[in-house]
N, C-alpha and C positions, 0 to 999 in steps of 0.2 A: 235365457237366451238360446240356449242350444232345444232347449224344447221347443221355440220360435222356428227357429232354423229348420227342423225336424218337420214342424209341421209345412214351411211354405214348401220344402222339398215334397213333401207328400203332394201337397196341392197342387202345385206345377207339373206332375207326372201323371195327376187325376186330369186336369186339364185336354191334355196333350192325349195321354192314351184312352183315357174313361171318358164319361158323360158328356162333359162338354164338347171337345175332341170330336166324338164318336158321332156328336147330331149337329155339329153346325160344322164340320168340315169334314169327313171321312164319307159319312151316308148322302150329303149333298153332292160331292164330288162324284158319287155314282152316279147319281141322278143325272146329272147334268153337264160333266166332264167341266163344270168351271166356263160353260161355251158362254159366253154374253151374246144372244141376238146381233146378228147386223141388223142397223139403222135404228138400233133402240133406241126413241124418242130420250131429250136430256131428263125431260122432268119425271119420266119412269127410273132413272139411272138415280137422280137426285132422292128421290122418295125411297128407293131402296138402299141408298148409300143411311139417308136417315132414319128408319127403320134398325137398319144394321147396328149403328153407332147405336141408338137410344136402346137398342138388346143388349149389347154387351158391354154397359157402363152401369148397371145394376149386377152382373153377373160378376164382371171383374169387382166391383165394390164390396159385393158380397164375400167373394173370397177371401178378401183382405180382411174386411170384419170379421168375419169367423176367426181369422187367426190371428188377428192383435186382441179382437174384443173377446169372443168366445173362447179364445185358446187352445182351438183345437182345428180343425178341416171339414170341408163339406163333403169328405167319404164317410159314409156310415160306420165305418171300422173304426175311424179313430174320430170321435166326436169331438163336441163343444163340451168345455169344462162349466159353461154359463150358458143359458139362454140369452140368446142376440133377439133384443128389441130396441136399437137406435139403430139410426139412419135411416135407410128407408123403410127397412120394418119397421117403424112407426108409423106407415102408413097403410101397407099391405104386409101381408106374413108370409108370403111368398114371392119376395123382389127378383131372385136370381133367375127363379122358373118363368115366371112373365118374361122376362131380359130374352131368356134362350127363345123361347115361342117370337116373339117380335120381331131375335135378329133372325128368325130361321122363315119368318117372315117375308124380310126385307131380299131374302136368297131368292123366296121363290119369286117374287117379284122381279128381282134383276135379269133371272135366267127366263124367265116366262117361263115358266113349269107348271105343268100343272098334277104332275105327277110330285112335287117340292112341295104342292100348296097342298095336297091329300095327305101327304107322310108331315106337315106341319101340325093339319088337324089332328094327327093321331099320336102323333106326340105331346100335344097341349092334354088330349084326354089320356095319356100314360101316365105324365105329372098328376093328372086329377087323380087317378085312381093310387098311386103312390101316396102322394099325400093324404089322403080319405082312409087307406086301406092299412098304410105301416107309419108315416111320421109323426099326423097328429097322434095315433093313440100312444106311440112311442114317448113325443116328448111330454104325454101326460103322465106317464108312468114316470118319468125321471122328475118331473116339473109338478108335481102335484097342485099346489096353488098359482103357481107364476105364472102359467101356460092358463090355464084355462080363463084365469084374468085378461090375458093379454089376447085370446083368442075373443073373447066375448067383446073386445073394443075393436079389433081391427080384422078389416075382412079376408080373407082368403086370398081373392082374384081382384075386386078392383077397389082401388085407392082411397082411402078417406081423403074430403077436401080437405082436413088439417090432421097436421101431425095427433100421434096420440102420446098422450103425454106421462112418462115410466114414473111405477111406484117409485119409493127410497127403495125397499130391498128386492126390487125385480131384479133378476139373474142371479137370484140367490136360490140353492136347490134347497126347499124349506120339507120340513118333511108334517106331518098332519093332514088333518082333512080339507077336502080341497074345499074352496068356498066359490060355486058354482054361479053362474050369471046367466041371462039368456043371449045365447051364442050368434057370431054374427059369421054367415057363410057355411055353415055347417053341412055335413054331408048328408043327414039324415032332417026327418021332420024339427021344427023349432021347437027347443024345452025350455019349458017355464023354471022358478028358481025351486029345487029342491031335489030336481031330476040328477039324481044322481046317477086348460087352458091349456126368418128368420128374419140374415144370411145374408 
């Protein structure tokens, strides 16, 4: 419980001062002083209210998962004790990232920015290059089998139409060799089986 406790403290403070914080309210608030348009049609206001909400209901879920199911925060310093594949990582393996791009979306749309919608593209391709360049190989390294199972079933960026459905011992850190699949979304050319798998 107090390791519980530990961690949502952490994550509340990641929130607020780091990552999430940092690009869906601090760097937009530059951008755009918070100014909403006079006479901004309702149904630009509504599409951005929806936008917004559907960004940060994967994001905030995520959080949460990490630290009831994972056991740990989505700061890289103090990780997950388990790999998190329920909820909606069963669908996509990066729910939280898509969430932040969407609501950071739904801002530029509100504000009419068009300087909001440039700094959303390049932030969608930060995430890309973050994930490509340090987490997948990271949680391959921790996840020897699990990870690369669960990578090879569910895509990167966009959604299977059904859930994917978890081994028995997935989020278990197994240690051997991994047993390799041909991979779905990957960052490089597609490998066949030999080529040697959240939030």
């Amino acid at each position: 419980m107090a390791t519980q406790r530990r961690n949502t403290v952490i994550s509340i403070l990641f929130i607020v001062l780091g990552g999430p914080g940092i690009v869906l309210v601090y760097l937009p608030l530059w951008f755009t002083h918070f100014d909403v348009p006079a006479g901004e049609p309702l149904w630009q206001t509504l599409l951005a209210a929806g936008l917004i909400a559907a960004g940060l209901t994967p994001l905030l879920e995520s959080i949460r998962r990490f630290i009831v199911v994972g056991r740990g925060t989505l700061v890289p310093v103090v990780p997950t004790e388990r790999l998190v594949v329920s909820g909606l990582y069963r669908y996509v393996r990066n729910p939280m990232y898509v969430g932040v791009v969407m609501a950071a979306s739904g801002e530029a749309v509100l504000f009419r920015s068009s300087d909001l919608a440039i700094y959303t593209v390049v932030v969608a391709l930060g995430f890309h290059l973050f994930v490509c360049l340090y987490e997948e190989p990271t949680l391959t390294r921790r996840y020897p089998e699990d990870y690369p199972r669960y990578k090879s079933q569910v895509p990167r960026w966009w959604p299977r139409r059904t859930q994917w459905e978890e081994p028995e011992n997935q989020g278990r850190n197994l240690s051997g060799p991994a047993s390799v699949q041909p991979k779905v979304g990957d960052c490089g050319p597609a490998r066949s089986p030999g080529d040697g798998f959240r939030r």
